[in-house]
N, C-alpha and C positions, 0 to 999 in steps of 0.2 A: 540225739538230744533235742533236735527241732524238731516240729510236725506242721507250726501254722502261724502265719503272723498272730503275735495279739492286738490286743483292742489298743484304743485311740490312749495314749499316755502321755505325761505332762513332758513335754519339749520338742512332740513332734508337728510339724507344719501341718497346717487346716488344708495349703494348697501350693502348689508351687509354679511358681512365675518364668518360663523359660527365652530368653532370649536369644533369634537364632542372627547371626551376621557376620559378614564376608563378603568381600567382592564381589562388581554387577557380574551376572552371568553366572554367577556358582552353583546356581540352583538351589537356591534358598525355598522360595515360594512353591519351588514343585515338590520338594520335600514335606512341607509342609502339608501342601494340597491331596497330595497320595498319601501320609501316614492318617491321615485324617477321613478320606473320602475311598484309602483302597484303590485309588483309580487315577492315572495318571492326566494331567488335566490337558486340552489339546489349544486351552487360552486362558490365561488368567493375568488378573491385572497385575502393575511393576511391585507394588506393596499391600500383601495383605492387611485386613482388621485384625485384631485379636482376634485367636479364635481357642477356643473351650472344648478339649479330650471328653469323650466320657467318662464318667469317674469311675468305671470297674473297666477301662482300656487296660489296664494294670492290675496287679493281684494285689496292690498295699490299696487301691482304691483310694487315694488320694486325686483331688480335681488339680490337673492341670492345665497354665493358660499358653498356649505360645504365641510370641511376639514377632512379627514379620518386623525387617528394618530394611530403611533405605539406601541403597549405595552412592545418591547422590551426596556430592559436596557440600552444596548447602543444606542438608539434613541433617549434619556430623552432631549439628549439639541436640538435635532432637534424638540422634542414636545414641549418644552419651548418656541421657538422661535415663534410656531406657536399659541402659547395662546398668547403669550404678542399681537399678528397680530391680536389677535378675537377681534369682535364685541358683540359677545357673545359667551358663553362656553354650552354646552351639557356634564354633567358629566351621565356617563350609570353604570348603576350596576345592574347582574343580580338575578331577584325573587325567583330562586331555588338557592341561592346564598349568605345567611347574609353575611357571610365574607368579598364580595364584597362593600355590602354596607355600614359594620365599614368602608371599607379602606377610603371612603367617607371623614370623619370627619379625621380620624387619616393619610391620608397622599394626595390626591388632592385635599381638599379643602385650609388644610394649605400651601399646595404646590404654588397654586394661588395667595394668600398672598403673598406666599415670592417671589412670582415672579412681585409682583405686576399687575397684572391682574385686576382691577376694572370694569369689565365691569359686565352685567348681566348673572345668573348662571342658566341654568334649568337641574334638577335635572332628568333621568330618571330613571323609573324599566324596564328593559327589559326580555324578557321570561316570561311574564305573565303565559302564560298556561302552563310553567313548573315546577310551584309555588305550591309545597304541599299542595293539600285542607284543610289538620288537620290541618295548619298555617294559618288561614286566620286572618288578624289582618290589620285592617283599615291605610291606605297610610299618614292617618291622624296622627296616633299614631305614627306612625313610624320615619316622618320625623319632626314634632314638635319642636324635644327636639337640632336636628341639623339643622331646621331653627331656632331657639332662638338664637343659637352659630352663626352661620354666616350668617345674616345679608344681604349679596351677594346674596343668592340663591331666584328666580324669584317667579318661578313657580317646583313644584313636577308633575309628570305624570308618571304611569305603561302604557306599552301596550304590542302589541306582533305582532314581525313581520308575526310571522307562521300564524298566524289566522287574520291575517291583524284590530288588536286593537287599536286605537289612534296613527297610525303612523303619518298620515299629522298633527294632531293637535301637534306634538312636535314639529317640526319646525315653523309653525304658532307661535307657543308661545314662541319661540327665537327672532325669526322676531319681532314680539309685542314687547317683551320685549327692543329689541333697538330703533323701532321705537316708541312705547308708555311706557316707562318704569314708574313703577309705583312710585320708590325712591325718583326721583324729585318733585314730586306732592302730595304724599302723606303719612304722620307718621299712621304707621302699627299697634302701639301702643295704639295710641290716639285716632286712628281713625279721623284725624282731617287732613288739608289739611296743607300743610310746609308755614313755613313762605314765603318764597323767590316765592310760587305759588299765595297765595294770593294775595301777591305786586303785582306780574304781572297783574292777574285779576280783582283788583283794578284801575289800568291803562288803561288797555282794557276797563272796563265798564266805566271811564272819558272819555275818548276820542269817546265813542259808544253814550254818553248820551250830544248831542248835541246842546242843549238848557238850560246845566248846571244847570237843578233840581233837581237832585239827584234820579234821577229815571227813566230805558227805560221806555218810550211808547211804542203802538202798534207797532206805525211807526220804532221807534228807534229798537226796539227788530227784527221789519222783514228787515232792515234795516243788523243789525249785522246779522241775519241768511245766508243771501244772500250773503253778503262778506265770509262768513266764509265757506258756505256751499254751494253755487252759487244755492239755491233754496230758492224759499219763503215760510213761515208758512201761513196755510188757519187759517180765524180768528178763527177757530175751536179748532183749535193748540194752539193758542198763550191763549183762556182761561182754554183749558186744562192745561196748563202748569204752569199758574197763579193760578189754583186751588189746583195743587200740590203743590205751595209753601205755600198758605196760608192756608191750611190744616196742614205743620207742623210744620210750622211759624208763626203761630195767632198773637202772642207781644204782649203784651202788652202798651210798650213804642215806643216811635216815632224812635226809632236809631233800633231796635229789630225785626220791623216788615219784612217780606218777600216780600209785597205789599202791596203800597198803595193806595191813588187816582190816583196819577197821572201817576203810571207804577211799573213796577218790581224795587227793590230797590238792593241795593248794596251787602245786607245779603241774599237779595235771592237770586242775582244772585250765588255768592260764594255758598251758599245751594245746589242750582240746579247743581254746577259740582263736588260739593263731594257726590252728591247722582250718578252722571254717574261713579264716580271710585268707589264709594262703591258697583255699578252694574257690573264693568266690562268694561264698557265703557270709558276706558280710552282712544280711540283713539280721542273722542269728543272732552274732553280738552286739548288733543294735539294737534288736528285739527286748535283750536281756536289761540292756543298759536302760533304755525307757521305761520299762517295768519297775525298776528300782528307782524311777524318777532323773535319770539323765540327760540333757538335753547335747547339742551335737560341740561344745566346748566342753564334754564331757563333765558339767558343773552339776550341781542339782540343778531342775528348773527354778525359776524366780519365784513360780508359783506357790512352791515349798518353802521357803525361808521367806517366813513372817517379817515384815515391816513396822518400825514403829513410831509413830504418830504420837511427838513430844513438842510441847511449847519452847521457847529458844532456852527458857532458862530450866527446863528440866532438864536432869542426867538420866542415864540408863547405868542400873549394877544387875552382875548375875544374884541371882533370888539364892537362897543359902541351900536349897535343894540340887540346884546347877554346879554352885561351889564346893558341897560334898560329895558331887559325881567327881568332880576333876580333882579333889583329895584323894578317891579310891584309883582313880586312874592314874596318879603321880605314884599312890603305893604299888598298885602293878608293877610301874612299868621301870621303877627301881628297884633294879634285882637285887643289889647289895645292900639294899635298908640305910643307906648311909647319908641321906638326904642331899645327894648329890646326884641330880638327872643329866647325865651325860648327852654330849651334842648324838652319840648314835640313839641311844634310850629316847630322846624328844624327838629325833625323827624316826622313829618307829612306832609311836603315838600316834603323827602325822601324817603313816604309811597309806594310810587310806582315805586322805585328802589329796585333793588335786595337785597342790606343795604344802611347802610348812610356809604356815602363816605369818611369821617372823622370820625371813630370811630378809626384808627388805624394812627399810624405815617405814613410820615410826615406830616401828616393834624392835626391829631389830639393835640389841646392845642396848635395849631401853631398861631393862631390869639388873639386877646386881648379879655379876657371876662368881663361882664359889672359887677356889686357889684352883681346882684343879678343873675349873672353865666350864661348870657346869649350873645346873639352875636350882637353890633351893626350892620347899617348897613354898614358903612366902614369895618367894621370886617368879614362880609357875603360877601362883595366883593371881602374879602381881601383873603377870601379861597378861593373861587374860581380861581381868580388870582394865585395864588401857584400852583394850581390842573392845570391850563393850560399852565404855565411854565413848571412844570415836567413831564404833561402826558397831551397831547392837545386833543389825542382824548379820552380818559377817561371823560375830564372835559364835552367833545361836548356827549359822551355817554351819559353820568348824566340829562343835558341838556335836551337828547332827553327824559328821564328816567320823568322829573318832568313837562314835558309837551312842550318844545319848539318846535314848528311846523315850522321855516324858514327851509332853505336852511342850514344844518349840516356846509358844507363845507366852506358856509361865515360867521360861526360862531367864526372863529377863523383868525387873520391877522399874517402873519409871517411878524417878523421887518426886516430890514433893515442888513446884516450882518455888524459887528461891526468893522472891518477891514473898510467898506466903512466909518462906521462911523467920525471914524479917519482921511481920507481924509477929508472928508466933513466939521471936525470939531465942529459936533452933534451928537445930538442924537435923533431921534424920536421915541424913547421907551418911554411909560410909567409906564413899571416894569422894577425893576432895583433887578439883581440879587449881594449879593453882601456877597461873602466870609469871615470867619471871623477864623484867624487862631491866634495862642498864643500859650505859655509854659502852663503850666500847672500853675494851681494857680495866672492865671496873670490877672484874671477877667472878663475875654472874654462871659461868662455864664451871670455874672450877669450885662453886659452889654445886651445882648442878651434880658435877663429876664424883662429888665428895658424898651424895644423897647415896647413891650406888656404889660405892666403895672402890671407885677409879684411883691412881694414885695423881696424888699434884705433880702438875710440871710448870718446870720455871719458865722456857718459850710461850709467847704466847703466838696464837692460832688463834684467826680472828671469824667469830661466829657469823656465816655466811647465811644457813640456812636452819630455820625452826627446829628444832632437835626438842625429843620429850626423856622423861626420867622417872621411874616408878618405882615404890617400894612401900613395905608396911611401916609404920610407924605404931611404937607403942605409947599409950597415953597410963595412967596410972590408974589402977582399977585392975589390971588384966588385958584394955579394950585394945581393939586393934583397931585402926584406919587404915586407907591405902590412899597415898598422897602421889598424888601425879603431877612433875613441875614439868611448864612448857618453855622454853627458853625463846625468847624474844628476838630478833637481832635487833639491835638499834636502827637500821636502815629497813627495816619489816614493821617497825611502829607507825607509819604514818599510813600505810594499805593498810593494814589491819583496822584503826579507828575509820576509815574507809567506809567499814561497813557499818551500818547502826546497830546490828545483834552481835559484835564482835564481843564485845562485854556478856555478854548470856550465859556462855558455858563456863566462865569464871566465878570460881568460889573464894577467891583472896588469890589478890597481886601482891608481888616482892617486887622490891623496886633496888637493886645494889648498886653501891660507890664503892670507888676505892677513897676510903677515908685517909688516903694519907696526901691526895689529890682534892683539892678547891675546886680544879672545871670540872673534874667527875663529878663531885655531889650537885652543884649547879643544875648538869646535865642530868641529874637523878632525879631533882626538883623538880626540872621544869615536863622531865615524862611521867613523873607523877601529877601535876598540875594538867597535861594533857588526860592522861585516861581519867582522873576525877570529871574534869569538866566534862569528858565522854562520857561518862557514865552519869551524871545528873542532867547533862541533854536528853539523854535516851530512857532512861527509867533504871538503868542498868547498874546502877551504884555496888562497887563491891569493896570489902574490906582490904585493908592495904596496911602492908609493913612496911619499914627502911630496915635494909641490912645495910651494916659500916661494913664494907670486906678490908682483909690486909690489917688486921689491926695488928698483924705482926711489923707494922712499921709505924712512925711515929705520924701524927695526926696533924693535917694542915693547922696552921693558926686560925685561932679564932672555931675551932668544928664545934666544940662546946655549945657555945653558944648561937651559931648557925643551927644547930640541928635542934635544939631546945625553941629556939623564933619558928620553926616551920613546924614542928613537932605540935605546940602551941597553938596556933595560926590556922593550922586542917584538921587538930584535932583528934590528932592518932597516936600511937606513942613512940619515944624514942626510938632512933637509930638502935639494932641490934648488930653489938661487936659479935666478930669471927675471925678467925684466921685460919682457911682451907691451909695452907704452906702449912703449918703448926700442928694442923687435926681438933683444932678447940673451934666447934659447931657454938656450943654456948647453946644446945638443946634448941637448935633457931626450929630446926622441921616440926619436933613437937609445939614448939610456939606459933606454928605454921597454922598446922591442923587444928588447933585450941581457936587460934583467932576465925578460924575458917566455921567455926562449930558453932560461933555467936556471931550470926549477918547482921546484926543489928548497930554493934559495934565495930571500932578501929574503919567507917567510912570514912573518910577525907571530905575535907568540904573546900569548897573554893570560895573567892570572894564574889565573884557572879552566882556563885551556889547562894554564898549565905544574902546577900542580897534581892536574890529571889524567893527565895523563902521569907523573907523581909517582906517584902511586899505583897506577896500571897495572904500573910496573916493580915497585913490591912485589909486586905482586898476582906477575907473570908468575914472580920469585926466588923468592917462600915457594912456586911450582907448582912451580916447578925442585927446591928441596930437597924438597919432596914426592916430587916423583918419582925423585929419588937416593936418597933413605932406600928408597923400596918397590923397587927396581930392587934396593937390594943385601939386603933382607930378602927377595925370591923368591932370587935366588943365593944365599944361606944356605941358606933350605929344599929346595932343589933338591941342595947339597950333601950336606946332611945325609940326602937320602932316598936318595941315591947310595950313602952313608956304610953304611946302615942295610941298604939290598940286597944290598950286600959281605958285612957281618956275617952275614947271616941265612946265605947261600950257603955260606964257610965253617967255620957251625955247622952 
């Protein structure tokens, strides 16, 4: 299936930086000296300079630098610096030498760790032939019990530079190890390929299998060789290679088999590249993975997934091209039509992403699940919708991850920034992001909970950390919105106004009390009184509700008329009654998205608000009669020299 590395592809390294160090005397420098010069050196100094491989030393042709280090004490942080700089490490220790090689385990490998160093580790013996023959004890034995322990270490090799023993191959096997490392692709234990490599090549072999049989053909397989390897397989090839899988592949069952009629199948392709790493050949299925744009966290590279460059108060939604892809792919992949995407059905969607992109917060539990715990398709839209609010090119990565083939870059439209909004007196958003701040205990949660169809509970569980909420909401007309509430904690209000764009991606604040509590609403006031005045400090003014929560219980004295004084006073409109306990919303989320839809209205004003505006307008009237007085004192003087030109001409 292999024939040649290919060309330079997005996530592979320009050059690779090797760090070699270990104990004085290990033979660092003459390692170095002889892989490089061929010739063992008869004086060289305590610490090489860098020094520069030729770049075809190696068949991937890649330039590499290696770094001599010191064994002195007062060097350690100058050696530190230059591990955490590697690409990979060379730890040496030499053969006439155990000592050296405890220090291994007992102080530079731990040392790595604590410097955090994760990159790959090759382990030398140096001094081979000064290794006591009555010791001979296999490299295998030796290093076993401290690869178990760390995990890091690549590859083990002895050689010796005096008698020129495996010198080039221990650079070779640095080099490999950053450009083909084995970690990402494959459990060392199991013997079995990682999750995150199968996805990949799961993806790879969809997108290769172009007539969507579940199976390369001839064509398809010489097809992927050629891309991958810029040579074709002779048909001779391609039944060799088919006879290898169905040799250890036989199946029984239709999903098991390796080949079938109609081409190499999915399990053999996957067979055929844990039999090249379980050979050594791991740069095959690096090969493969770069080509399809892989980089060594087996992601796409960065370079593929488009960024996007948004003012604070712009949003990102998927464009309705993006969103009827993920309609067709909700209908796929619900096999019983029953608008119920099951937790196995979404991740089998997901199969060919690195993971599923909702398994962790804020996605995860953020949409409404159906009785039998699965996602409508408003619900599947409605993630996705969140994922390109908070992270647009995450959502377009996913995208490309479950198969979308457009143009990345028009998969996502940036609105309108909201300040225009304002002018304009709309909105053309169809997500509407929309903050939800409260005291504590005031019900803000099981308002929240109530959006997604949670049920109420009478405990309460006090809101620790940001939690978000999504769903479509219907307005009248047919129109749909998707409304995304951000749950506040109360002790998370005062970092958040921290920042001066915190108000930006806000399109309408709710502010909830328990109306049957006087210090809640108080408490409600004065963090509505805080994010207004944040928002007329900043430019960032956004429309604001009061929800009364609990109006399943009776209302402090006096709330009438408290909530009419402040309603009045900022400017916005009354307290809106609910009772999550009850199930009576009182249409609050449609009132949501409506108030959200006209920025120009329901802003709050403070009294340093209205006060500054106050005085703004003096300011801007004494500019205006300034510049009416001086406007009609130049037209006087302008007269007058008119006047004066006349006279002089004729006198």
């Amino acid at each position: 299936m292999a024939k040649a590395a290919g060309a330079a592809n997005p996530g592979v390294k320009s050059g690779v930086r090797i760090v070699v160090a270990g104990d004085r005397g290990t033979g660092k420098s003459s390692l170095i000296v002889t892989a490089i010069s061929d010739a063992f050196p008869s004086n060289i100094p305590p610490v090489l300079p860098p020094t520069r491989m030729p770049d075809d030393f190696y068949p991937d042709r890649v330039p590499i630098t290696i770094i001599d280090t010191s064994s002195k004490v007062e060097d350690a942080g100058k050696v530190a610096e230059e591990l955490k700089r590697a690409d990979a490490v060379v730890l040496t220790y030499a053969c006439d030498r155990p000592e050296t090689l405890d220090r291994l385990s007992t102080f530079w490998l731990p040392e790595l760790r604590q410097l955090e160093v994760k990159v790959p580790v090759i382990v030398v013996g140096c001094k081979l032939d000064l290794r006591d023959e009555n010791q001979q004890v296999s490299l295998e034995q030796v290093m076993s019990p401290i690869m178990q322990q760390f995990r890091e270490i690549e590859t083990c090799i002895e050689c010796s530079a005096f008698k020129h023993i495996q010198i080039p191959e221990v650079f070779y096997y640095a080099q490999k190890a950053v450009l083909h490392p084995t970690g990402p692709l494959f459990d060392q234990e199991s013997q079995t390929l990682k999750p995150r490599c199968v996805r990949a090549l799961k993806r790879i072999f969809i997108l290769c299998d172009l007539d969507r049989d579940g199976a390369l053909s001839d064509a398809e397989l010489n097809d992927f060789q050629v891309k991958c390897f810029n040579a074709p397989l002779q048909p001779s090839e391609i039944v060799g290679v088919k006879r290898v899988v169905e040799e250890k592949l036989p199946g029984g069952g239709a999903n098991d088999r390796g080949v079938n009629e109609r081409g190499l199948t999915l399990t053999g392709f996957l067979f055929l590249h844990a039999l090249f790493i379980e050979k050594g050949r791991l740069e095959t299925t690096w090969t493969v993975l770069r080509k399809f744009g892989y980089n060594n966290d087996i992601k796409l590279a960065d370079e593929l997934i488009p960024s996007f460059k948004r003012a604070p108060d712009q949003s990102a939604e998927l464009t309705s091209e993006a969103v009827e892809y993920l309609r067709n792919i909700y209908e796929l992949f619900d096999s019983d039509d029953d608008n119920n995407l099951r937790p196995p059905e979404l991740e089998d969607i997901f199969s060919t992403a690195p993971e599923s992109p909702w398994e962790e917060p804020p996605y995860k539990d953020a949409a409404e699940k159906t009785a039998l715990g699965g996602l409508s398709v408003n619900a599947f839209l409605s993630e996705w919708a969140l994922m390109t609010l908070l992270d647009p090119s995450r959502a377009v990565e996913n995208l490309i991850y479950i198969g979308y083939s457009g143009d990345p870059t028009a998969a996502v439209r940036l609105t309108r920034r909201r300040r225009l909004d304002r002018k304009k007196q709309q909105s053309d958003r169809n997500v509407f992001h929309c903050f939800v701040f409260g005291p504590k205990k005031s019900g803000k949660s099981a308002l929240v909970n109530s959006f997604i169809g949670r049920p109420f509970y009478d405990s309460y569980a006090p809101t620790t950390e940001e939690s978000y909420a999504v769903h479509v909401v219907d307005l009248p007309g047919g129109i749909k919105k998707t409304l995304v509430l951000r749950e506040i904690p109360e002790d998370g209000v005062k970092k958040l106004l921290s920042n001066k764009e915190s108000l930006a991606p806000c399109d309408i604040a709710v502010f909830v009390y328990d109306s049957s509590d006087q210090s809640s609403w108080k408490r409600a006031t004065e963090l509505l009184v805080e994010v207004a005045s944040h928002g007329e400090d900043t430019g960032y003014e956004v429309p604001c509700l009061i929800v009364a929560a609990k109006d399943d219980l009776n209302s402090f004295p006096m709330a009438i008329q408290e909530s009419t004084r402040v309603s009045q006073d900022m400017g916005i409109e009354a307290p809106i009654p609910i009772s999550s306990k009850m199930g009576d919303t009182n249409n609050v989320f449609r009132r949501i998205v409506t108030a959200a839809e006209h920025p120009h209205l329901s802003i709050p004003e403070t009294e340093a608000g209205r006060s500054r505006k106050q005085y703004n307008r003096l300011v801007n009237r004494s500019l205006m009669f300034v510049s009416v007085g001086a406007a009609v004192a130049i037209v006087g003087l302008a007269a007058y020299r008119v006047y004066a030109a006349r006279k002089n001409s004729s006198g």
